[in-house]
C-alpha positions in Angstrom: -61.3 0.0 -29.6 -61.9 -2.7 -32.5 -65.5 -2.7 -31.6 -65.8 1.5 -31.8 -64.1 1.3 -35.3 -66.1 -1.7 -36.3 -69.1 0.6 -35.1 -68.4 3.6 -37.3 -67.4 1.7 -40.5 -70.4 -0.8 -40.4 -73.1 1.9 -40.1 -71.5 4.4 -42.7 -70.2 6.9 -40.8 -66.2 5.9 -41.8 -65.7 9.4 -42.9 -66.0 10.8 -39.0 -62.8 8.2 -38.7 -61.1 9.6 -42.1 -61.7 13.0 -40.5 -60.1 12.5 -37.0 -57.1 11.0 -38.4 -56.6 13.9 -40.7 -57.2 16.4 -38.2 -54.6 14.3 -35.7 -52.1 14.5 -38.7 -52.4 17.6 -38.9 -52.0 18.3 -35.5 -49.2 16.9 -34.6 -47.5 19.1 -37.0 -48.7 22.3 -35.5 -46.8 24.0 -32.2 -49.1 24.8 -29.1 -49.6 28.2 -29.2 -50.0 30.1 -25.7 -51.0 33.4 -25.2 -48.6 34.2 -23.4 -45.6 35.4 -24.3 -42.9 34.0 -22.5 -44.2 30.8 -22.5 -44.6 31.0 -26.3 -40.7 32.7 -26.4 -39.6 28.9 -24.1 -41.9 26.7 -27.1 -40.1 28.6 -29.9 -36.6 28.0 -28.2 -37.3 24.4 -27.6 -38.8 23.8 -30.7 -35.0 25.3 -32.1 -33.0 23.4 -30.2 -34.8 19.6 -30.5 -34.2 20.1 -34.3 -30.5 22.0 -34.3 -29.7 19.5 -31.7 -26.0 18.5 -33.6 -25.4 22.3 -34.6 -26.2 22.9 -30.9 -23.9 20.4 -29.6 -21.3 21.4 -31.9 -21.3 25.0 -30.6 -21.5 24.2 -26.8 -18.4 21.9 -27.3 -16.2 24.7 -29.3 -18.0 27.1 -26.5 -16.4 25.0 -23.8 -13.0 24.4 -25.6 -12.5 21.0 -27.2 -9.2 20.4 -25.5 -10.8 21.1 -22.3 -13.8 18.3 -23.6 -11.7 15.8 -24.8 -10.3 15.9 -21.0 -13.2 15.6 -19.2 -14.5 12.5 -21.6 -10.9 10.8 -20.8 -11.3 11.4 -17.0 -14.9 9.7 -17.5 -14.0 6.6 -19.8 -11.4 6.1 -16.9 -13.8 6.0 -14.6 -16.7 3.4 -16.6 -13.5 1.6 -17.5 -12.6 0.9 -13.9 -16.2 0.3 -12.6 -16.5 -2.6 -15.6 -13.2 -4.2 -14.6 -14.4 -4.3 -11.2 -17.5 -5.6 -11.6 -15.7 -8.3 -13.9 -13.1 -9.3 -11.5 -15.9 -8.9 -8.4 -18.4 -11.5 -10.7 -16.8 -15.0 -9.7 -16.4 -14.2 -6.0 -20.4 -13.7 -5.3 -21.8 -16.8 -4.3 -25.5 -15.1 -4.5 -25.4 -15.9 -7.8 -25.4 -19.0 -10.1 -23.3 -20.1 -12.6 -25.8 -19.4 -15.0 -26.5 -15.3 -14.3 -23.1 -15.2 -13.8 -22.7 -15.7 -17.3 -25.4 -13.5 -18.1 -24.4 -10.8 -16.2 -20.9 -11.7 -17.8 -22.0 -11.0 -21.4 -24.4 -8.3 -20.3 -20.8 -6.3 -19.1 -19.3 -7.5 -22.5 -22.6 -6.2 -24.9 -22.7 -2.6 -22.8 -22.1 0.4 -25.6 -20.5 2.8 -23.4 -20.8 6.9 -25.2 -19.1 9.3 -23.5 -18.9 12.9 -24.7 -19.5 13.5 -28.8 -19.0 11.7 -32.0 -16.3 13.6 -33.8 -18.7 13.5 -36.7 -20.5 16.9 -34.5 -17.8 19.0 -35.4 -17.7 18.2 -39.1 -19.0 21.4 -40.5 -19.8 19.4 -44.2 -21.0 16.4 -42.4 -23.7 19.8 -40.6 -23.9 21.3 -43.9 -25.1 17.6 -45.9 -27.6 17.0 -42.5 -29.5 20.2 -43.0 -29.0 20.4 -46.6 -32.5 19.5 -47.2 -34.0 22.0 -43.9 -36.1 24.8 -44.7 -36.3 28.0 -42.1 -38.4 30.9 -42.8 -36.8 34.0 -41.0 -40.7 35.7 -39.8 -43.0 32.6 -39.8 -42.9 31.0 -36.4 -45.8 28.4 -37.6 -44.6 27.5 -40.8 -41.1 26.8 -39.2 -43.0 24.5 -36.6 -44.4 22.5 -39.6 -41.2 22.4 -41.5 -39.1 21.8 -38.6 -41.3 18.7 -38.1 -41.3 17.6 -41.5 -37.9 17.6 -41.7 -37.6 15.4 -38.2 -40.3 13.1 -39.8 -38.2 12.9 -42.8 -35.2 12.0 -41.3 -37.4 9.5 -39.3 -38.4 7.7 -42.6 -34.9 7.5 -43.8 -33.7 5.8 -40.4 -35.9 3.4 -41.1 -34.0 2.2 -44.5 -30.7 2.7 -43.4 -28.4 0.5 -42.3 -28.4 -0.7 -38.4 -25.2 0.3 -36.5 -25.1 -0.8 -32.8 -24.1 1.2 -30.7 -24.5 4.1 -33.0 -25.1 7.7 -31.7 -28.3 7.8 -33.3 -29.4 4.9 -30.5 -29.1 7.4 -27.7 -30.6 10.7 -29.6 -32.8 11.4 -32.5 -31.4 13.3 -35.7 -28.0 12.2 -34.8 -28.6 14.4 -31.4 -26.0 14.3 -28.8 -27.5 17.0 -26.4 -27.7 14.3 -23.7 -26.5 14.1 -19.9 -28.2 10.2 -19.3 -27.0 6.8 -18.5 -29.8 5.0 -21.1 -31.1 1.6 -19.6 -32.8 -0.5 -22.4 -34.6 -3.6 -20.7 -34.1 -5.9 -24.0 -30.3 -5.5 -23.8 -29.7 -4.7 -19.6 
């Protein structure tokens, strides 16, 4: 790749490069349009959702009752509470292993960020309000709120990059403080 950049800058044709990374810029920002309808209707909702994802998430818990949440997240920290004292008591009896992963696997058990549910943070209306404070929505223009929509994502992107790093922060797991998420998250660095 070096060598076809090398290519086009030594012989004067740079601009075709300038060009190409405009027009990727660009690109990126704009939706995929299809011609048909319903798959355009499924873009339009997706494109809604991935950046309302804490408004989203905020509605779908008062939808489903937060009592009734709060519950279910109990029964479930019960549940990855037990399975981590197992595995912590179970961890000296297996002779597989040595000493040594022992104590890796040890302080792996000990390092694990464990999210289960929602940050409370979702249901702060002001907290929503000050997170969208700066989004832009046009009520008819489908493309311009595709472009917006991104730049506001891209933004917020930026900013992550200055602010201060919380392990184990919510903003780990989703991106725009998202918690619309149903995984268990592996990360090979830290597992």
């Amino acid at each position: 790749m070096n060598d076809l950049v090398e290519s086009y800058r030594s012989s004067g044709r740079s601009r075709v490069l300038e060009d190409y990374l405009i027009w990727r810029v660009l690109c990126s920002f704009f939706p995929d349009h299809s011609s048909d309808r319903a798959q355009h209707r499924e873009n339009c909702l997706k494109d809604t959702e991935s950046l309302f994802v804490p408004a989203v998430t905020a509605m779908y818990i008062r939808a489903k009752g937060v009592a009734q949440t709060d519950r279910v997240v109990d029964e479930v920290d019960a549940i990855v509470t037990s399975m981590k004292r197992a595995f912590r008591s179970n961890l000296p009896s297996l002779r597989w292993m040595s000493e040594a992963s022992a104590r890796a696997a040890s302080a792996k058990l000990e390092a694990i960020a464990d999210h289960v549910g929602f940050p409370g943070f979702v249901l702060n209306s002001t907290w929503l309000d000050g997170l969208y404070a700066t989004a832009a929505v046009s009520d008819s223009d489908h493309v311009l709120n595709s472009v917006l929509g991104k730049t506001f994502l891209k933004r917020a992107d930026v900013e992550s990059l200055f602010a201060g790093y919380e392990r184990g922060a919510w903003n780990d797991f989703s991106h725009v403080s998202g918690v619309v998420a149903v995984n268990a998250y592996y990360n090979q660095v830290n597992n």
